[in-house]
C-alpha positions in Angstrom: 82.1 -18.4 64.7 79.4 -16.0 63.4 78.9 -14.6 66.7 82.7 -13.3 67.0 82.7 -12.3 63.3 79.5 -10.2 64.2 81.5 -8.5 67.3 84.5 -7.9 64.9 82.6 -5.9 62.2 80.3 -4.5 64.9 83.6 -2.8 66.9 85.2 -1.7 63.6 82.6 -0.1 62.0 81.9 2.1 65.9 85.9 2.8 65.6 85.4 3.7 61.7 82.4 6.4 62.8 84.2 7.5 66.0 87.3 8.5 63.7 85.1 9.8 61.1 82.9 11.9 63.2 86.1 13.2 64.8 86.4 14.7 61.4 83.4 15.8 60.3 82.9 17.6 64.3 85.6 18.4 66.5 84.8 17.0 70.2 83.9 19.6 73.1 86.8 20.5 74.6 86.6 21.8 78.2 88.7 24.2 79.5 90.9 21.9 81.5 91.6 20.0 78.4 89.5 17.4 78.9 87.5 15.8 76.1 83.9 15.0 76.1 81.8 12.6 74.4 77.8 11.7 74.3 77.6 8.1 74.1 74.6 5.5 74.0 74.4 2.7 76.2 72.8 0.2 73.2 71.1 -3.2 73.5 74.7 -4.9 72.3 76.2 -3.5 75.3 73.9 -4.9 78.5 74.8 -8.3 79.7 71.9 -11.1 81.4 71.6 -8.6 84.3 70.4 -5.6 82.2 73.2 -2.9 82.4 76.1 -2.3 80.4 78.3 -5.1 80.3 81.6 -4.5 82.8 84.1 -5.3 79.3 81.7 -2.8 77.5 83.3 0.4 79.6 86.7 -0.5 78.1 85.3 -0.6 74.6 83.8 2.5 75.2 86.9 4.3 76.5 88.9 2.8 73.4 85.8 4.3 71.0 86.5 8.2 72.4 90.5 7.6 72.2 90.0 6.6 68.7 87.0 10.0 68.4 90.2 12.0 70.1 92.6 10.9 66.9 91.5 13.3 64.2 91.7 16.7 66.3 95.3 15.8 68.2 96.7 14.5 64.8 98.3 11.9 66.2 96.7 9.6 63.2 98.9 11.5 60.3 101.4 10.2 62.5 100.1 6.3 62.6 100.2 6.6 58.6 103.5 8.1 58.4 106.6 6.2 57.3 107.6 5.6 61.2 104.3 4.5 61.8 103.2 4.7 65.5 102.3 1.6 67.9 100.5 2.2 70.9 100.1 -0.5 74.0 97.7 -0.3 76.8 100.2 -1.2 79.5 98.0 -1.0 82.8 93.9 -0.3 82.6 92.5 0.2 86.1 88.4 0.5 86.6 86.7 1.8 89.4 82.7 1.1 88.7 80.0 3.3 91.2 76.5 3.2 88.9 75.3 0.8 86.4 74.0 2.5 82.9 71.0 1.3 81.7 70.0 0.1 78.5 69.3 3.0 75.9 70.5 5.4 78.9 73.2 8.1 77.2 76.0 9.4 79.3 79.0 11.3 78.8 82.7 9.9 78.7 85.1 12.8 79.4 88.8 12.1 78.3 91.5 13.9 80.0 94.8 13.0 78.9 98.5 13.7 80.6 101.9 12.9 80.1 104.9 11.8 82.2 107.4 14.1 83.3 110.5 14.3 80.9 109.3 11.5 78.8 106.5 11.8 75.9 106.3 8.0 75.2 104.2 7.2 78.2 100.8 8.7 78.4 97.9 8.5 80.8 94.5 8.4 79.6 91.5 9.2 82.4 87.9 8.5 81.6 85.1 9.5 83.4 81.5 8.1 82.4 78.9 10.8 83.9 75.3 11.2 83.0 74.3 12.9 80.3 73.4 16.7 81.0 70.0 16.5 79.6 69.5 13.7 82.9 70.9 15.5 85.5 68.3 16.5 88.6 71.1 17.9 90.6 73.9 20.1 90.1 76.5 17.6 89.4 76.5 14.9 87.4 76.1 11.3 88.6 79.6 9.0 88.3 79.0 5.7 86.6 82.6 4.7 86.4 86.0 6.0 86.1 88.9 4.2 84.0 92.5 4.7 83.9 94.8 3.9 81.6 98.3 3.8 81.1 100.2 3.5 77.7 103.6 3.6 76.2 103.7 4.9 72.6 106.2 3.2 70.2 
C-alpha cells in the first residue's frame, strides 16, 4: 500500500512542477510548432534491467502535455464553468534506444488537429538526446509516442 501511495504523490507533485514551471518559463518553441522539453531519466524511472522503464515513456509524455498547459491556455479552460475532459483514446510506442539512468534527453511535442473537427487531437512525442550529448549532427531517437485524444 505504501509503495502505490509513494508513486501517487511522486507523479503528482512531477505534474504540479511541470504546470508550474510552464508558468514560471515558457517551453522552447520551434519553428514548426513543436514543443521541447529537457528531461532527466532518474533512478525511479529504470526497471531490473537498468534503463528507463517501458511505462515510464508514457509518464513522461503525459509530464510535457501537462508542461504544454500553461502557454496554450487550455488550463483556464479545465477551470472554467464547462470544465474540459480529455481521454487518451489510442497511445501507440515505437522504442529504438534505451536511456540510461541519470542520462537527460529531450521530448519534443508536436501537436495537430483533425480536419473539420477540434475535439480530436493528435499528440507526437519524440524522445531525442539531449544537445549537450550529441557526437553527430542529428540527434539520436530513443522512442517516439503517438497519441490520440478526444477532448470533451
Amino acid at each position: 500500500f505504501f509503495h502505490l501511495f509513494f508513486k501517487m504523490i511522486s507523479f503528482s507533485s512531477r505534474i504540479m512542477n511541470q504546470i508550474v514551471r510552464g508558468y514560471i518559463s515558457s517551453p522552447k518553441i520551434k519553428p514548426n510548432k513543436t514543443v521541447s522539453i529537457t528531461f532527466r531519466c532518474w533512478p525511479i524511472d529504470i526497471d531490473a534491467f537498468l534503463h528507463m522503464n517501458n511505462s515510464k515513456y508514457l509518464q513522461v509524455a503525459e509530464l510535457s502535455r501537462w508542461r504544454t498547459l500553461p502557454p496554450s491556455s487550455i488550463l483556464s479552460r479545465v477551470f472554467s464553468k464547462e470544465g474540459l475532459l480529455f481521454l487518451a483514446v489510442e497511445n501507440h510506442i515505437q522504442y529504438m534506444r534505451p536511456i540510461k539512468p541519470f542520462q537527460r534527453y529531450i521530448v519534443s511535442t508536436s501537436v495537430s488537429f483533425e480536419a473539420n473537427d477540434d475535439k480530436w487531437i493528435n499528440y507526437r512525442h519524440v524522445f531525442e538526446e539531449h544537445d549537450d550529448d550529441v557526437v553527430c549532427d542529428k540527434p539520436k531517437t530513443f522512442a517516439i509516442v503517438d497519441l490520440k485524444a478526444v477532448v470533451k
